[in-house]
N, C-alpha and C positions, 0 to 999 in steps of 0.2 A: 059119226064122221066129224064132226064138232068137235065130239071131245079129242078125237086124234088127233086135228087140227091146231088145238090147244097145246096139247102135249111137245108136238112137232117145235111151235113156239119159242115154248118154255125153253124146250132144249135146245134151239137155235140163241137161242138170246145166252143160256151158259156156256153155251159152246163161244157166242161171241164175249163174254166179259172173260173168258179163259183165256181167250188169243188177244184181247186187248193188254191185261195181265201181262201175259207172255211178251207182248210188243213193246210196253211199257218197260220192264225190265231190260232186253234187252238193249232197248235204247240207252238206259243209263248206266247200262254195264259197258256201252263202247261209247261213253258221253266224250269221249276224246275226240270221237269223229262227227262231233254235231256242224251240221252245217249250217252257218249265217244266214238271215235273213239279208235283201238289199237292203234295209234301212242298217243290220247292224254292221255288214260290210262297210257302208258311208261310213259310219263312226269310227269304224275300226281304222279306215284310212283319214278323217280325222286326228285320230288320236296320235297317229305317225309326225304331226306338225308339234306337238307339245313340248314345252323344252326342259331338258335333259342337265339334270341340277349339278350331275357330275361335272358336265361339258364348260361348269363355271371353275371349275377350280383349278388354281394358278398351276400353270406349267402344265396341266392333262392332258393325257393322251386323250381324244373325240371319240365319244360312242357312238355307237349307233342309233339309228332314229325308229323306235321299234312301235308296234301299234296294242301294243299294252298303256292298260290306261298307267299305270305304278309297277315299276322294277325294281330290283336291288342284287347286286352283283356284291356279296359280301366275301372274304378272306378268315377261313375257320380258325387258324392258327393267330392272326394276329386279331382281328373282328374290323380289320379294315374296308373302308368301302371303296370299291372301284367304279361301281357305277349306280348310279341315283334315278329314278325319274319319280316323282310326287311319291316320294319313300313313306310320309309319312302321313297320306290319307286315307281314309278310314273307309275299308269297303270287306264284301262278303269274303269270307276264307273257302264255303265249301267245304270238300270234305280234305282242304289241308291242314282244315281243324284236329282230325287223325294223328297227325304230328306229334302234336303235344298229348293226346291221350296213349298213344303207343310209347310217349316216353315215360309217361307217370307209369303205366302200368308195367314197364320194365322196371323203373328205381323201386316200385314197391310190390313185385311177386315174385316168383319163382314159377321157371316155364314147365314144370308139372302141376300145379296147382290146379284142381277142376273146377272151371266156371259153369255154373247151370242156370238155363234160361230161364227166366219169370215172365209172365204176363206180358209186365208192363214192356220188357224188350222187345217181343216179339211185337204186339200191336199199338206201342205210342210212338211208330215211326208209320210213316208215308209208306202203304204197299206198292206204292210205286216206283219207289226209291232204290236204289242198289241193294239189295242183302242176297243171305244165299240159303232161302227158304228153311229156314233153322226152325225146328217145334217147339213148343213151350214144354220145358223138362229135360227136355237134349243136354247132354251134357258133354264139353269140349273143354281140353285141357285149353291154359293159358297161351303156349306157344300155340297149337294151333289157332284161337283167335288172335294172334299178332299177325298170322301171317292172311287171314279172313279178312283183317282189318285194315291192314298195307298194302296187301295186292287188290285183293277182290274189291275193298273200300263198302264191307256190309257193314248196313246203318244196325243189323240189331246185334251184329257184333258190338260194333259202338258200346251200346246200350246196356247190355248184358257186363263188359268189361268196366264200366263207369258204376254199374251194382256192385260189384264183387270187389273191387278195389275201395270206392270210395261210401260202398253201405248203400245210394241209393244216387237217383243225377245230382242229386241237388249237393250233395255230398261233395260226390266228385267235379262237380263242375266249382265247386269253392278250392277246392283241390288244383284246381288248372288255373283261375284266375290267381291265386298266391302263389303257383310257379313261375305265370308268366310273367309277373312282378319280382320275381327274384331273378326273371332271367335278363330283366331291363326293359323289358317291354310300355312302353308310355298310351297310346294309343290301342289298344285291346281289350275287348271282350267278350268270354265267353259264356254261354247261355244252354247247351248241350255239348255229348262228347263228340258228336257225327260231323256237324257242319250243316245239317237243314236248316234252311234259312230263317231265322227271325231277325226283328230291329237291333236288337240287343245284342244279338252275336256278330262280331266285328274287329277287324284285324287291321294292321298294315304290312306294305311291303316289309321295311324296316324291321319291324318289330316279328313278323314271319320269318324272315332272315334270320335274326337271332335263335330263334325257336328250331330253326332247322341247323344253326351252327351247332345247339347243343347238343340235337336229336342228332349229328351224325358226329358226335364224339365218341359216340357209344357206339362200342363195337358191335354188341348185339340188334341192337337197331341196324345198323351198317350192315348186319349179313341179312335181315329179314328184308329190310326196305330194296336190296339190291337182290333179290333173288326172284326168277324168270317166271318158273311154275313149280306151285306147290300143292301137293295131293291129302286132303284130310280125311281120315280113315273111318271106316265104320265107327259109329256111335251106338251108344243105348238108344236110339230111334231112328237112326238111319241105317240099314242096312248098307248102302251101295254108300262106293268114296265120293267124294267131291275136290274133281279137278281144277284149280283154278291157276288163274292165268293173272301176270302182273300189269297193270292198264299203262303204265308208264312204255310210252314208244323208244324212250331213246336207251333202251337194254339191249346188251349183244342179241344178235339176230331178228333186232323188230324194223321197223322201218326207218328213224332215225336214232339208228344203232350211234352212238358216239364214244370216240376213245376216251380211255381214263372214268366213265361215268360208273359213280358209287350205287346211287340210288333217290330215290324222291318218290313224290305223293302227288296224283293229282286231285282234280276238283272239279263239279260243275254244277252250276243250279240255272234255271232260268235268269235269275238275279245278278248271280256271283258272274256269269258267263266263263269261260275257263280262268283256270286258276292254276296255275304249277311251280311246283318249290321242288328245285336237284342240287344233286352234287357230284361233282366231277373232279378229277387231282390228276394234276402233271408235274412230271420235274420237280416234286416235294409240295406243290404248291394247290392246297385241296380248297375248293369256291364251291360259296351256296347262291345260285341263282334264283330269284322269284320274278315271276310274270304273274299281272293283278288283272281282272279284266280282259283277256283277249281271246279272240275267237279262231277255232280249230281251222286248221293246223298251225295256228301262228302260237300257240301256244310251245310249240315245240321247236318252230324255226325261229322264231325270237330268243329263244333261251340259248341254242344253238349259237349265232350270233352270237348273244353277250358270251358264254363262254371261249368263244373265240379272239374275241376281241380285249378279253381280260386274259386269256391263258399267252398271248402274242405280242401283250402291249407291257405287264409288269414281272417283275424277280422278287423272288425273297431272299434277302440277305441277311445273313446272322449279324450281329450287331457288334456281338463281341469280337469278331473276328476279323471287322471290315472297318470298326472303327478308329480314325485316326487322329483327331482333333482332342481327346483326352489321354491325358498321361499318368491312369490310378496311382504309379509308384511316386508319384508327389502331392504335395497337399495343396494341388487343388481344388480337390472336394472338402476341405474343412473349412472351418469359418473361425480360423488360426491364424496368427503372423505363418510367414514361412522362417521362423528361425529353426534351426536343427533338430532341437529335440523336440519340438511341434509336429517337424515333418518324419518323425519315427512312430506315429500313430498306426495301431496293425493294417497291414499293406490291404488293397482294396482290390476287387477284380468286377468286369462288366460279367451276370449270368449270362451261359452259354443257350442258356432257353431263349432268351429274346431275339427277334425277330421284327425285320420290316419288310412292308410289301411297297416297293416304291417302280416309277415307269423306267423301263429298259437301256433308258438313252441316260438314267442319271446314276449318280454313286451317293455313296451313303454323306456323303462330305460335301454331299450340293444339298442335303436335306435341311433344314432348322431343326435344331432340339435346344430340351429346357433342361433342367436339372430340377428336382423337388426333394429337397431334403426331409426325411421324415423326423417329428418329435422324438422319437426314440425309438432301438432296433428291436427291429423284429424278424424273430427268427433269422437274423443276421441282415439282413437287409436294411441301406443306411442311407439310399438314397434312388433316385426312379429318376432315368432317361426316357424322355417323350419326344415322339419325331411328328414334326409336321411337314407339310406343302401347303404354303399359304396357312388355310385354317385346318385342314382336311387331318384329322389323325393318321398316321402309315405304322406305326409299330413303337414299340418300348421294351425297354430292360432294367432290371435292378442292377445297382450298385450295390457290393456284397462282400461282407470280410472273408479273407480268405486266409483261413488258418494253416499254421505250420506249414506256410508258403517261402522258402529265401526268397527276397524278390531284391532290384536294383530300386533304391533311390535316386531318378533322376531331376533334375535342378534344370528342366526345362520348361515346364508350365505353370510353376510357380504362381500363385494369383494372391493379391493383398484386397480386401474392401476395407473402401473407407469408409466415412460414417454414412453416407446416399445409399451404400451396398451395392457402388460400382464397380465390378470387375477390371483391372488392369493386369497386363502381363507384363512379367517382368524378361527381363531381356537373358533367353538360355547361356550359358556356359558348359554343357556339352561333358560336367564333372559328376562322377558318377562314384557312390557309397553303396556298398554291400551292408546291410542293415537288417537284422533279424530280431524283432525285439525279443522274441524266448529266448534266443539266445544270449541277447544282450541283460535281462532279468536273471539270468543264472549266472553268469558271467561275473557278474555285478555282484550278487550273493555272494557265490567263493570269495569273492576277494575280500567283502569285508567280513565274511567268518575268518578268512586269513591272517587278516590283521586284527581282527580282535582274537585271535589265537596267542598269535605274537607278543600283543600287546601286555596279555593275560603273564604268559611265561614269563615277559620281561618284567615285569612287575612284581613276582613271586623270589625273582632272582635278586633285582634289588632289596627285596624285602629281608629276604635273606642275608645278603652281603648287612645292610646294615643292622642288623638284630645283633652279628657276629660282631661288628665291633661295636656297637655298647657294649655287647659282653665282655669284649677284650681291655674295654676302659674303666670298666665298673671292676676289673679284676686288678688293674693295674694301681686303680685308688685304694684301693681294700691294703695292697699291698703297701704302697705307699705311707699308709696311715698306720701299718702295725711298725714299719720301721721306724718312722717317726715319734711311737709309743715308749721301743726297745731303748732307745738313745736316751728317753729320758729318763727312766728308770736307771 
């Protein structure tokens, strides 16, 4: 009776660490839905007082006062920022660390490639932790762990894809710390490809912003990261598929469904507290929002907000298009007198790629910009327009030769420096020259092979006329001298 007793035990006590197991996982399969403590509540509403770095820059439109400790409302196309709050201190990423390991292993695999599981993947993450019970030997193609890794957010997916990419973590986690430095990142470090927390693994707004500007330039990133549910099929050790589902709420049909929304990653650790990096595009105008710090559901109604507040409050306007204060068909852009044949330098144009993201209420011609003239051209490129508001960067374009272009020479903006290198304008006269220098280089050609044609024949002609008469005089002396012979004789 004892030993049944025992038995009964045993097996209560696995049955209990199986449902604890069970409980554990699901928890941080829906860690979107974690509910605050009243102490993190206070803080949470705390952190709603902190001030909003944006909210200092000259002429801004006012954000919002969100209860994230650190946001960043970033602009993919230009990398401008619309909205700030402590952008640039240093705190947990969670598993928005995934970002950057789903971009590295885009730039460097092919989505047939088979990843297979080792040891250390499966058991040097936290059982507790989000995965999707994967065996040691299992083998899945690459695409299906991007889509393991993005929706579901499995730690030994992580794990497994930081082996086979970068040979082992330690590998690939050198691997991500030289991207995030390539990609500008000043304030990061990482330390695994998952996001489990340690001291060493460490991110900012800011510098998350960038990582996610880059991770959704890629298209393929863009369809996995934005995709709802995705099914992984039998394996060499799993018979039965694996449904998963994308933890991200603001996807069509989730609860805060939002228009325009591409795709994003979230995050959660006890430490990290939520953590969410999206992106959303309207009207041409595609933003990466990050919220650092805050607790569910704010993590989603804060992002909300700032996409709102950024998609209502700025435009993007093409530069080349809208600007008016330069006049490329004169010089100037050179560091020339403006006399005539100075100002037939090949004609210049503003690229049609540049772009500014500046607020609603202003035009491109209430902006400041600078001019940077580069040491020498590259790849045609002679000169870079920078726009500011106050200090706040809003967008930039090259200045760019634009070949086999007729363009007008106009004698309106004309600008002389003197020796300080202070710009003066000289006063327009509204006269305007047709000026093509290829054409003017050939033009030019003909006419003096023309005239040394001319010059040639005429030369030959004289040469001629007078050969003929020496001849004529050398015959006439001849003559002369035998008459004068005759008579004497």
């Amino acid at each position: 009776m004892i030993h049944v007793n025992n038995i009964k035990k045993r097996i209560a006590l696995v049955v209990l660490a199986i449902a604890i197991t069970i409980c554990s996982n699901c928890r941080n399969v829906y860690a979107v839905d974690t509910v605050p403590t009243d102490i993190q509540a206070e803080e949470a509403l705390l952190r709603k007082s902190l001030p909003v770095l944006s909210n200092s820059f000259t002429d801004w439109p006012t954000g919002p006062m969100i209860s994230a400790q650190s946001a960043v409302v970033m602009d993919v196309n230009t990398g401008t920022i619309l909205y700030s709050k402590n952008p640039n201190e240093e705190l947990y990423p969670a598993s928005t660390t995934k970002l950057l390991t789903g971009l590295l292993v885009i730039e460097n695999t092919t989505m047939d490639e088979v990843v297979t599981f080792s040891q250390d993947a499966i058991w040097n993450i936290d059982r507790g932790s989000t995965h999707l019970s994967i065996d040691v030997g299992e083998e899945l193609s690459v695409e299906e762990c991007l889509y393991g890794l993005l929706l579901a957010s499995a730690n030994e997916v992580a794990y497994a894809l930081a082996e086979h990419v970068g040979g082992s973590m330690e590998g690939f986690v050198q691997m991500m710390n030289e991207r995030a430095l390539q990609i500008g990142c000043k304030n990061t470090h990482f330390s695994n490809s998952n996001g489990l927390p340690r001291e060493d693994h460490y991110t900012s707004a800011y510098d998350l912003a960038l990582i996610g500007r880059e991770c959704f330039a890629n298209e393929t990133f863009c369809k996995i990261a934005g995709t709802t549910k995705y099914t992984i099929k039998p394996t060499n050790k799993q018979p039965e598929e694996r449904p998963i589902t994308n933890h991200h709420k603001m996807l069509p049909g989730f609860k805060y469904e939002y228009e325009g929304f591409i795709g994003g990653k979230t995050g959660y650790t006890e430490v990290a507290r939520q953590t969410l990096v999206s992106c959303a595009e309207r009207n041409g105008m595609r933003l990466i929002c990050v919220v650092m710090k805050d607790e569910s559901p704010a993590q989603f109604t804060d992002t909300i907000e700032l996409f709102d507040y950024a998609f209502s409050s700025f435009q993007t306007v093409n530069i080349a298009d809208n600007e008016t204060r330069y006049n490329l068909n004169s010089d100037a852009f050179f560091k020339t007198k403006y006399d005539i044949f100075g100002s037939t330098n090949p004609i210049l144009t503003i690229s049609k790629s540049g772009n500014a993201v500046i607020p609603k209420s202003y035009k491109l011609s209430d902006v400041n910009t600078e001019i940077t003239y580069f040491d020498s051209v590259n790849n045609g490129h002679v000169a870079r327009l920078e726009y500011f508001m106050g200090i706040n960067p809003v967008g930039e374009a090259t200045i760019d030769y634009a070949e086999d272009e007729m363009k007008a020479f106009e004698f309106s903006s004309i600008t002389e420096l003197d020796q300080d290198e202070k710009t003066t304008m000289v006063t327009p006269n509204h006269k305007v020259i047709t000026i093509n220098i290829k054409d003017l280089v050939i033009k030019f050609a003909i006419i003096i092979a023309v005239v040394f044609v001319v010059s040639f024949v005429v030369d030959q002609i004289m040469r001629y006329y007078k050969s003929k008469i020496r001849k004529d005089r050398m015959k006439r002396t001849r003559f002369k001298k035998r008459s004068e012979n005759k008579w004497k004789l």
